[in-house]
C-alpha positions as CSV (number, residue, x, y, z in Angstrom):
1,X,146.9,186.9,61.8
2,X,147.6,185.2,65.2
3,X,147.2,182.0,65.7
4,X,144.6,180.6,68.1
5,X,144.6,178.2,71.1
6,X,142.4,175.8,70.7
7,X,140.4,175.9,73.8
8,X,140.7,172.6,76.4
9,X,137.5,170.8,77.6
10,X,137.3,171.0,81.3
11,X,137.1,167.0,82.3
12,X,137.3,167.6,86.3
13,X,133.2,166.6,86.7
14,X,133.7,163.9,84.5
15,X,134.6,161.6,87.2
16,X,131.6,163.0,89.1
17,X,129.6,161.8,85.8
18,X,130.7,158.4,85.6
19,X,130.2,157.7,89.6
20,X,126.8,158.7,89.2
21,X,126.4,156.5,86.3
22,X,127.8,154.0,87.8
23,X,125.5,154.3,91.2
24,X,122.8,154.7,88.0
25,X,123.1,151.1,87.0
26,X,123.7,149.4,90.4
27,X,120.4,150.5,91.8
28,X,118.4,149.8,88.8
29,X,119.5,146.4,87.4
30,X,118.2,143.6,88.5
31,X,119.8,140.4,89.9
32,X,118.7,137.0,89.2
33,X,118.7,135.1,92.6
34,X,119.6,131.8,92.6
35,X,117.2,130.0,94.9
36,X,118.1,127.0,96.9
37,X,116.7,123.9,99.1
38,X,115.4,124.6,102.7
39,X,117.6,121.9,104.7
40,X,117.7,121.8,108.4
41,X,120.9,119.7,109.1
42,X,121.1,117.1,111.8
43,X,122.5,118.0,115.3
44,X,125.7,117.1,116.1
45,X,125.7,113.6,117.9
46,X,127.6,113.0,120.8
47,X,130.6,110.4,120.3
48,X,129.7,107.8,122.8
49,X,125.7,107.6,121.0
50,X,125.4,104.3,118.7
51,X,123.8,105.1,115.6
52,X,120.4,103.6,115.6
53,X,120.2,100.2,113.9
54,X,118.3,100.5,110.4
55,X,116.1,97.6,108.6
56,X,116.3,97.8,105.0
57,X,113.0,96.9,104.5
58,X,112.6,100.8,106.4
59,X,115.0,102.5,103.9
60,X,113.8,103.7,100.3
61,X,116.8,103.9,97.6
62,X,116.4,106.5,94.9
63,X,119.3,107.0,92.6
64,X,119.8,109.3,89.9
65,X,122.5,108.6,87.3
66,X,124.3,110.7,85.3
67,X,121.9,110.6,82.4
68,X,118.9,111.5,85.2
69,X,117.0,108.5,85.3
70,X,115.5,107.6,88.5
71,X,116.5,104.5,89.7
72,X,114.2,103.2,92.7
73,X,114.8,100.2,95.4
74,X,118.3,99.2,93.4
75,X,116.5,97.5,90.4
76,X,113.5,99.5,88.8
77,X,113.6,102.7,86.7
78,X,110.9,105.4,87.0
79,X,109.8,108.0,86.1
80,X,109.3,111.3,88.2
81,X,106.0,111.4,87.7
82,X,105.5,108.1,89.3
83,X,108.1,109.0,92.2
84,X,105.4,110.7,94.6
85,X,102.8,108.1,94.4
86,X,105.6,105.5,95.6
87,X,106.9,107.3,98.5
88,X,103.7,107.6,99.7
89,X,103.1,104.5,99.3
90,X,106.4,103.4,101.5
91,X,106.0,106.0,103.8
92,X,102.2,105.2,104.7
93,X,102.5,101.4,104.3
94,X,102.7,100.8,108.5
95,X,104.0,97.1,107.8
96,X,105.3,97.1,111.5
97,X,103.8,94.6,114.0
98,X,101.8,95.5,117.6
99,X,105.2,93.4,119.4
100,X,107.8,94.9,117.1
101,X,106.6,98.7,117.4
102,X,106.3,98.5,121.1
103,X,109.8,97.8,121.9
104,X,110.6,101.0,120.3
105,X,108.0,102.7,122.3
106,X,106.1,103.3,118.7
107,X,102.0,103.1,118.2
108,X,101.3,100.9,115.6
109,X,100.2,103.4,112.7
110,X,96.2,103.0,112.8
111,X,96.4,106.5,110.5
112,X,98.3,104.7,107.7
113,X,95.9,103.6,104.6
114,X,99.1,101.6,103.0
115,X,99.3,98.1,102.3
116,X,100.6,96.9,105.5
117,X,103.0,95.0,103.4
118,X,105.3,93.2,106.0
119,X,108.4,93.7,103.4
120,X,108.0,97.0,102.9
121,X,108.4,99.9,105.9
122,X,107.2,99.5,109.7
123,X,105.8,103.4,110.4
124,X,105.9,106.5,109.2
125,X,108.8,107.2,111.9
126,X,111.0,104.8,110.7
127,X,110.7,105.2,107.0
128,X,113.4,107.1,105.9
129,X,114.0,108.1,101.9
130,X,117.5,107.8,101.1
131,X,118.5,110.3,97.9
132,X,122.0,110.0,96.0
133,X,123.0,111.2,92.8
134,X,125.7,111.5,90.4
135,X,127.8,114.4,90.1
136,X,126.9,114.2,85.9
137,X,123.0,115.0,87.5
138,X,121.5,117.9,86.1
139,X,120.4,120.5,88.6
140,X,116.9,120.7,87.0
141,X,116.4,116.7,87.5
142,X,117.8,116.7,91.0
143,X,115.3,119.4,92.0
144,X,112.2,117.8,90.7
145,X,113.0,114.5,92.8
146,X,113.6,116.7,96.1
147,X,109.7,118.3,94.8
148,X,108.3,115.0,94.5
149,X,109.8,113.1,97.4
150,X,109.0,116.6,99.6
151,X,105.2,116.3,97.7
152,X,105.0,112.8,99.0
153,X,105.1,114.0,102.9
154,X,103.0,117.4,101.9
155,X,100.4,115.7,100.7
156,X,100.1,112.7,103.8
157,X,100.4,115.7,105.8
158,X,97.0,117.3,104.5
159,X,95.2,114.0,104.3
160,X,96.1,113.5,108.1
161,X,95.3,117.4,108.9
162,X,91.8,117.5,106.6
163,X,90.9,113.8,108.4
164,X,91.5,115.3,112.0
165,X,91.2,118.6,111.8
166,X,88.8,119.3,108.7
167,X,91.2,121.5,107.2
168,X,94.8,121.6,105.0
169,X,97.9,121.5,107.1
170,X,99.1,124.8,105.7
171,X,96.0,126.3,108.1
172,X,96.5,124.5,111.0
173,X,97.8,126.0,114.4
174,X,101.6,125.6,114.9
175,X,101.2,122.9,117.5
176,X,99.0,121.4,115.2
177,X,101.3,121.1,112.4
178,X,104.4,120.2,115.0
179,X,102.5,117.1,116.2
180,X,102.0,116.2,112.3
181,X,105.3,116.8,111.9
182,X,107.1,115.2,114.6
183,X,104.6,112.5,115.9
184,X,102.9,111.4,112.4
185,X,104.6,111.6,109.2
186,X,108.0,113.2,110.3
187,X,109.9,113.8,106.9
188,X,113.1,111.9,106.7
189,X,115.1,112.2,103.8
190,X,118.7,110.8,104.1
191,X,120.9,112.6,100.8
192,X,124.2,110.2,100.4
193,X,127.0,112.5,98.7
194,X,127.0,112.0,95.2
195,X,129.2,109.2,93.2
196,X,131.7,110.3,90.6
């Protein structure tokens, strides 16, 4: 009896196979996007320009440590929840005198329902929120500050716009909303690199 071959499997598609798998699982799996913050950063300044002076009363500290507490004005812890209601609160408190306002060509804020609290900020174009973490902050904490601090401006923004206009900012014209956003509650929100 002779002895037979065994037959060979053909194997020249199988790199035709394993392409089109592989073009198989790129289309069809899905990547998670990692979403990040919507920043527009500051113009470069020319070299001869003097940094404007700053009154601390006009700058609102919030810290974050590495164990994600909120640290607020350099002495009182808080809570995120409580975080919006404060900056609102600094940022609409139009402490700023008639005299003091007018030498830098401000209105004094007659749209601010703040305290008027002479220690706390002058106008809503002067009060700037100043942001620094730790490098040991979670992600997850550091976000939810931006959302509050960012919620504090949102939501001035639609008291102004429903006052005025009788309707949320989000539906206002875009020259609308640009006044708002330049003239009235301009968002300024200084982020310090974090400490080690």
């Amino acid at each position: 009896m002779a002895r037979r071959d065994t037959p060979e499997i053909n194997a020249g598609s199988m790199a035709d196979i394993a392409f089109l798998l592989l073009i198989f699982f790129l289309v069809t799996t899905t990547m998670d996007i990692d979403t990040g913050i919507s920043r527009k950063l500051p113009e470069k300044q020319p070299e001869d320009v003097e940094p404007p002076v700053l009154k601390m009363k006009n700058v609102f500290e919030v810290n974050i440590n590495r164990r994600n507490e909120i640290l607020v004005e350099g002495d009182q812890y808080m809570q995120i929840e409580e975080l919006r209601e404060a900056a609102k609160k600094f940022i609409d408190n139009g402490g700023g005198t008639a005299e003091a306002l007018a030498n830098e060509n401000l209105k004094v804020c007659s749209w601010c329902e703040g305290a008027k609290d002479p220690e706390s900020s002058d106008h809503p174009k002067k009060a700037i929120i100043s942001l620094q973490s730790d490098r040991g902050t979670s992600y997850a904490t550091y976000i939810a500050v931006q959302n509050e601090l960012v919620g504090a401006y949102n939501e001035l923004r639609d008291r102004y716009a429903n006052k005025k206009y009788g309707r949320d900012f989000d539906k206002l014209t875009s020259e609308q909303q640009k006044e708002i956003k330049t003239e009235i509650y301009p968002q300024i929100i200084s982020e310090a690199e974090p400490t080690k």
